[in-house]
N, C-alpha and C positions, 0 to 999 in steps of 0.2 A: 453514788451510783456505781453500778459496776459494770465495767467495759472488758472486751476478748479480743486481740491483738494476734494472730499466728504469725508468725517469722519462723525464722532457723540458726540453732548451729552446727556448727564442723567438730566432727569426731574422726580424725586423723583426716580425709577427705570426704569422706560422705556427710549427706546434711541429715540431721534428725528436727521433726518440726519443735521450737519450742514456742511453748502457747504463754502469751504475756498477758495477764492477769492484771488491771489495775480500780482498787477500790478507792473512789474519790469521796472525800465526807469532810463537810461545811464545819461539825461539832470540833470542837477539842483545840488544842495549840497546833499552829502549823509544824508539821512534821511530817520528813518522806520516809519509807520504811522500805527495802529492797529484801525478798527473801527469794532462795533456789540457789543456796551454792553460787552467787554471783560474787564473780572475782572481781582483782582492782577494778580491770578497766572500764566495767562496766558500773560497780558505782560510781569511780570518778564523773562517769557521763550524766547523772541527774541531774546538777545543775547545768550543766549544758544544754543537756535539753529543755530546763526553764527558760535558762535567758534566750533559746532557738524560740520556744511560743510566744514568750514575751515582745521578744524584737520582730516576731511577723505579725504582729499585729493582734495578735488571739491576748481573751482578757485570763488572767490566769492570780486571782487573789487569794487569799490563806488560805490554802485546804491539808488534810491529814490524808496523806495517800500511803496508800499499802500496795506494792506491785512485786505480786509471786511469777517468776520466771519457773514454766514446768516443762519436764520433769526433773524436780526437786534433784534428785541424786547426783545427775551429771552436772560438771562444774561451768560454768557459763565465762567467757575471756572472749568476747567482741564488740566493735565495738556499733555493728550491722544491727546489734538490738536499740538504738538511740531512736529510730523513725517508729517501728513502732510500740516504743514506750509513749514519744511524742502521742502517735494519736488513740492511744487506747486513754490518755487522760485526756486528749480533746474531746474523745466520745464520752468520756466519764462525764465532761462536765458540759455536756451538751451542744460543743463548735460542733461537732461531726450529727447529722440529724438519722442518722438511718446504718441500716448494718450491713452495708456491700461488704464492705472489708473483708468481712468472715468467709467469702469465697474468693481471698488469696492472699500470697504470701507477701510479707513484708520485711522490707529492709533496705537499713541504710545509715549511715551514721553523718550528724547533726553537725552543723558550723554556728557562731553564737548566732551568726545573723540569718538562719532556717535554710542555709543552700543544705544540698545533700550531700554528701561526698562519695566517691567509692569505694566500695570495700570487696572483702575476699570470699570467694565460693560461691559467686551468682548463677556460675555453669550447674555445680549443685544443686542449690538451689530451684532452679526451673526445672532440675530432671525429679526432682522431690514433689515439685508442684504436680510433674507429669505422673508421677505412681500412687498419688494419695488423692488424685481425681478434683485438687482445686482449677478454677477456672484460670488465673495467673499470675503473675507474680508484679508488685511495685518496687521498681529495682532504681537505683541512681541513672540520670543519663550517662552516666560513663563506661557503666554496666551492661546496658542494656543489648548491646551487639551482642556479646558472650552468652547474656539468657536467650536471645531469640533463637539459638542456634538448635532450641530443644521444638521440635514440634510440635504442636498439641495443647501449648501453651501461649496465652496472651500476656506480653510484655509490657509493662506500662512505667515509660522512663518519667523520671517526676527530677525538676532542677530543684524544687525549693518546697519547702514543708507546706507552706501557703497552698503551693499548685495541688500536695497530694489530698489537701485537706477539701478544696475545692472540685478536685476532680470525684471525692468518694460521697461531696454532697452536690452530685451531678449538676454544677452551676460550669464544670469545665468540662469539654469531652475532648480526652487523652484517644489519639486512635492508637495501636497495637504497633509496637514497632516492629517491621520486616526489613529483613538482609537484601540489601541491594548488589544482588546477584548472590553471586558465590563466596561462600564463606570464607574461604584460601583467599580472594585475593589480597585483600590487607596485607599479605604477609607475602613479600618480594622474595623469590628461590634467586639465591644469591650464584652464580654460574659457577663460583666452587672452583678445588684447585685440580692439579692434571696431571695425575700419573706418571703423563709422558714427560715432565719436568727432570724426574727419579732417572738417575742415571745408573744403568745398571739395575744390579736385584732384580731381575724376570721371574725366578725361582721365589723369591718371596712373594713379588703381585701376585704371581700364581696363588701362593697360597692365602693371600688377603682375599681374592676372586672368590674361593671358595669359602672363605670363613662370611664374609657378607652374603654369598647367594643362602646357605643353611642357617645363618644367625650364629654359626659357632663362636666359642672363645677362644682368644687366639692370644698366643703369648711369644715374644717375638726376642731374640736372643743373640746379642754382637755388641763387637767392643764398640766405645764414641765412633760417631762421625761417619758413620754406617750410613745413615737415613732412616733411623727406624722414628722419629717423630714425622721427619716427613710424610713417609708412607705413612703414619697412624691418620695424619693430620687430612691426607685426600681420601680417606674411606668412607666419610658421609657421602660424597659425590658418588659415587657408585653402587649408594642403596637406593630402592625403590621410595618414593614418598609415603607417608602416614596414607592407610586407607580409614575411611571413616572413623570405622570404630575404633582404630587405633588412636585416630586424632582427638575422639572424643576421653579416653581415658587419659590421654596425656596433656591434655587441654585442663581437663579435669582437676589435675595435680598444681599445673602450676597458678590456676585460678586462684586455690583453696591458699594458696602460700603467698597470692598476691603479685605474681610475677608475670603476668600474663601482659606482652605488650600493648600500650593505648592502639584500640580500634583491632583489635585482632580477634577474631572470633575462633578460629579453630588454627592449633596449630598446625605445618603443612609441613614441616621440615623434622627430621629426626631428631632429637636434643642431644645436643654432646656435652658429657661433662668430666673437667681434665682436675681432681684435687690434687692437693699439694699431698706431698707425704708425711706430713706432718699433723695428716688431717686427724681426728680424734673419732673412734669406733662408733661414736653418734652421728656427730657430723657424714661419716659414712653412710650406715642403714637407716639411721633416722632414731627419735625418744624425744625425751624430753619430759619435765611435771607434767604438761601438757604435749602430747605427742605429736612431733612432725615429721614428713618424710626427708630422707637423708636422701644421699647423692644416688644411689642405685635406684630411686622412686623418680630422683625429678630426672632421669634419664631411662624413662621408664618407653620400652619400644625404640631406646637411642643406644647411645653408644657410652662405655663408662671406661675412660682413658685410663690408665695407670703408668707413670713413666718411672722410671726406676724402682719397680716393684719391690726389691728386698729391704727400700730403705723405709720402706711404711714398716709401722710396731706390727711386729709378729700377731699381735692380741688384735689390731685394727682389721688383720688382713685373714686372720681363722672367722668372722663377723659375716662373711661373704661368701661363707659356704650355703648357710642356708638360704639365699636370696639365690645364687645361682643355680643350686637346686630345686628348688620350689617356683623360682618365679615372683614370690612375695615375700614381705617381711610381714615377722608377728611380735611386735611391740607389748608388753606384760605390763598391766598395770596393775593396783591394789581393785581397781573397780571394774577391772575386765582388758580385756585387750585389742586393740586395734589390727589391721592389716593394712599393711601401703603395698601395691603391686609392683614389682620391680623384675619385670623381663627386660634383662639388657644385654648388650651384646660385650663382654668383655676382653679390650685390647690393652694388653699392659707390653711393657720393656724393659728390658734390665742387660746389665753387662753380662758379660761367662763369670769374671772375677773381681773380687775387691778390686781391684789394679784398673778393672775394666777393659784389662786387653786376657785375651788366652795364655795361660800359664802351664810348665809343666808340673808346678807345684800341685798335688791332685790334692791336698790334705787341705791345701787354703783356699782350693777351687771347692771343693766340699764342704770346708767352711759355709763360703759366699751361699752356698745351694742351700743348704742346711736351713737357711732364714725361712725358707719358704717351706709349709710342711709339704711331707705328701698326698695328705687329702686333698687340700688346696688343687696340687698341680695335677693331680688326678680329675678334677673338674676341667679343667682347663682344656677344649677339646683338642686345640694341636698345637704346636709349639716347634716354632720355624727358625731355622739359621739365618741371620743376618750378617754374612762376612763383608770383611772390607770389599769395597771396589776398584777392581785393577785398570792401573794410568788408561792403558788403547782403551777402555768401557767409556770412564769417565770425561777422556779429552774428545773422546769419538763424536762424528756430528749425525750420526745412524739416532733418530729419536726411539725410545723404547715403546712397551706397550702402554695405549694411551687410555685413562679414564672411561670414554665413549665402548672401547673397545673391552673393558673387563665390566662397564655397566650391563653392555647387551646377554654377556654371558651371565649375570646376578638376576637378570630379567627373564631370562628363559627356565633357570631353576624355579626362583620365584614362582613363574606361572605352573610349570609342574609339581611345587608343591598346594598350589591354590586349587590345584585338580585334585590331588589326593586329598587332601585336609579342607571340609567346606568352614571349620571352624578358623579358618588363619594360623591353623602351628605351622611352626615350621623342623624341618629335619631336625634342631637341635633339642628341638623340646619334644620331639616323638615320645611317649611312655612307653611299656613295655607292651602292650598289647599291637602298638603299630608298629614297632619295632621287629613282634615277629611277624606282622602281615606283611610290611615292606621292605625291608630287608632282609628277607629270606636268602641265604649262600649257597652257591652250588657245595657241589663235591671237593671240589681244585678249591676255591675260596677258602672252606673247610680246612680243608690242608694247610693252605696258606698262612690260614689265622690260625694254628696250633702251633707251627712252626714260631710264628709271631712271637707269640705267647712263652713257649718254652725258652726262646733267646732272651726276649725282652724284659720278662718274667713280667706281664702288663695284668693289672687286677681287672675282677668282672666290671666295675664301669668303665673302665678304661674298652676294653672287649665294647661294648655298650659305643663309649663315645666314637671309633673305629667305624662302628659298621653305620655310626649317625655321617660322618663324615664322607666313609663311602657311599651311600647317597644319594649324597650332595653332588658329590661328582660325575656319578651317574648322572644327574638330571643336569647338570652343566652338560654333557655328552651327548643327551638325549635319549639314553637308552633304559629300557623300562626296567632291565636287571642288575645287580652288582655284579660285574666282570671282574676277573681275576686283577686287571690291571687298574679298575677303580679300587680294589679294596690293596693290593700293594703300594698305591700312592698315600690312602690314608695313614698305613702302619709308619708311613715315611715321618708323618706329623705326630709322631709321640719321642719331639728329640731327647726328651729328659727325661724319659724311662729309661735311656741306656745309657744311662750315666753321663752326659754331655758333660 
């Protein structure tokens, strides 16, 4: 007899339905036969899922089964197709009496003794369920917080192979699991660190204030012992929380990769992610035979640290051009290519010198600089002095500017860029058509930024990233124009166009 099973898999993050196929037949030598491009681990799971029907109790004696996972072309690696390979041969062979199944999705992978286990991409999944018009999805109960979070769709958490077998031949009624309350609170906003710690650097807050209200990147430059991890380390506390749709893309990512904490449904908090330098150009933007997102993705809407920037491989750090221009990465394969989204806000630090103190040596200070190209740093929207901190600063008991205090000014840009942009951009990702509606320059500006230009000798993005920055500042100040003295603060954050 032959049974239809819909589940799904993951192609970088997104779910494609794949339809499980299984022909059961009495005649010939017992033999199981897997065909669609199914990888290890998904034949190693066949006999797993024998001995899961066997040990719940379902009779399951010789038979010759044939199960085509489609579509044939793409390669199948999960191991979320075990539950319904399970019941497409319990339908084959008559435990299953009727065909609800075929209006929803299924999945879940098998334990020998039929519990379910959890697996990866169920937030996928439910929104797949939601665009292809099935009624909803049989997810693991461990899963099942994360699918509910999609609307539209009925969840039906299932602990053991027995219960899903039971529930599809209506002897069990599974009701629809709902979010008890709000989806955030599973996940505790941790109260975060406090600016006013930092002793000293006002001139740099300043300029983190402004790189978190616009989402710019921000590259931050002084010898050790400066503070510049510190400050890196307080700038999640003074961005705004995920808005929905942000929570749901980035929910999305770490689902698909498995990383999404027990009982969290939507993530609420920005993701910060600090690699070593050591780290490998994959590891970075992400690949692989089978394609995963790298650090710039699962820090997608967060924040993506870099601490001693020159000492990442040259070859790691050119990788990161096209994510922070685009937004996204485009992964190449022989069968096509994926995209993982990757808008993040990038904070890196580095010394002035190999030495890591300021030298007059300019040859070995150009050395050091030289690691970094200039496209790179030309992305890079501003780029701030970190100098030492002087004794009466640091022994002083005068506390500086406090978290609270540069959050409310992140939050007033915020909301006026939430005015201008109904789609959620922000300043640093204006394209070029908003760029001439919203920051338009006077005359004196004008001036300004030629002057700029001619000293600095700063290329057209650079011009570009300027007038993003200016703004930003603008909308920190409240005023609906760039003022001469918002766009001369900006030109101040291009430290390493003039040769720092």
């Amino acid at each position: 007899m032959l049974s239809r099973v819909h589940s799904f898999i993951l192609l970088g993050i997104d779910a494609l339905i794949c339809e499980v196929e299984v022909d059961v037949s009495k005649s010939g030598l017992e033999k199981t036969t897997v065909v669609g491009l199914a990888q290890t681990a998904v034949k190693e799971s066949i006999e797993r899922v024998r001995r899961a029907i066997l040990n719940s109790g379902f009779p399951f004696s010789a038979h010759t089964l044939l199960i085509n996972l489609a579509p044939a072309d793409v390669k199948k690696e999960a191991t979320a197709l075990d539950l319904p390979i399970a019941l497409g041969i319990l339908r084959g062979t008559n435990c299953i009496q009727n065909d609800s199944h075929k209006r929803l999705l299924v999945a879940g992978e098998l334990a020998l003794d039929g519990r379910v286990r959890k697996v990866k991409g169920t937030l996928s999944l439910a929104l797949l369920a939601k665009a292809k018009g099935f009624r909803g999805v049989i997810v693991p109960e461990e899963n099942a917080r994360e699918a509910a979070v999609v609307e539209g769709v009925e969840v039906y958490p299932v602990k053991t192979l027995g219960q899903a077998v039971a529930f599809l031949n209506e002897q069990l009624a599974l009701e629809p699991y709902e979010l008890d309350g709000e989806p955030y609170t599973a996940s505790q906003r941790s109260a975060g660190l406090d600016f006013g710690e930092v002793r000293g650097q006002e001139a740099v807050k300043r300029a983190i204030t402004i790189a978190a209200a616009g989402m710019h990147n921000l590259l931050m430059v002084g010898p050790p012992g400066t503070g510049k991890s510190m400050l890196a380390a307080r700038i999640p506390g003074i961005l705004p929380p995920l808005t929905r749709g942000e929570s749901l893309e980035t929910t999305r990512i770490y689902s698909a990769m498995g990383l999404l904490p027990d009982g969290v449904a939507l993530m609420d908090e920005r993701p910060v992610r600090t690699p070593h330098h050591s780290a490998t150009a994959q590891a970075l933007v992400g690949g692989g035979t089978i394609p995963r997102p790298g650090e710039v993705s699962m820090d997608h809407h967060g924040i993506l640290f870099l601490d001693e920037l020159p000492e990442f491989s040259r070859h790691v750090l050119e990788t990161l051009r096209q994510p922070m221009e685009a937004g996204e990465v485009t992964v190449a394969r022989v069968h096509g290519s994926i995209k993982f989204p990757s808008k993040f806000m990038l904070v890196a630090a580095m010394n002035p010198t190999a030495s890591g103190y300021k030298s007059d040596d300019t040859r070995g200070r150009d050395k050091y600089l030289a690691k970094l190209s200039g496209p790179l740093l030309d992305r890079i929207d501003m780029h701030a002095e970190v100098p030492a901190v002087p004794y009466r600063e640091l022994t002083g008991r005068q506390a500086g500017t406090s978290s609270e205090t540069m959050r409310e000014q992140v939050l007033r840009a915020r909301a006026a860029q939430a005015k201008r942009f109904a789609d959620g951009t922000t300043n640093a990702r204006m394209d070029s058509r908003q760029l001439k509606q919203h920051c338009e320059l006077s005359d004196s500006c004008l001036l300004l930024m030629k002057q700029a230009m001619d000293e600095m000798g700063l290329s057209a993005r650079a011009y570009d990233k300027v007038r993003r920055v200016a703004r930003t500042i603008a909308d920190i100040d409240g005023s609906a124009n760039i003022q001469d003295l918002h766009l001369a603060e900006a030109v101040q954050y291009r430290l390493l166009d003039r040769k720092f």
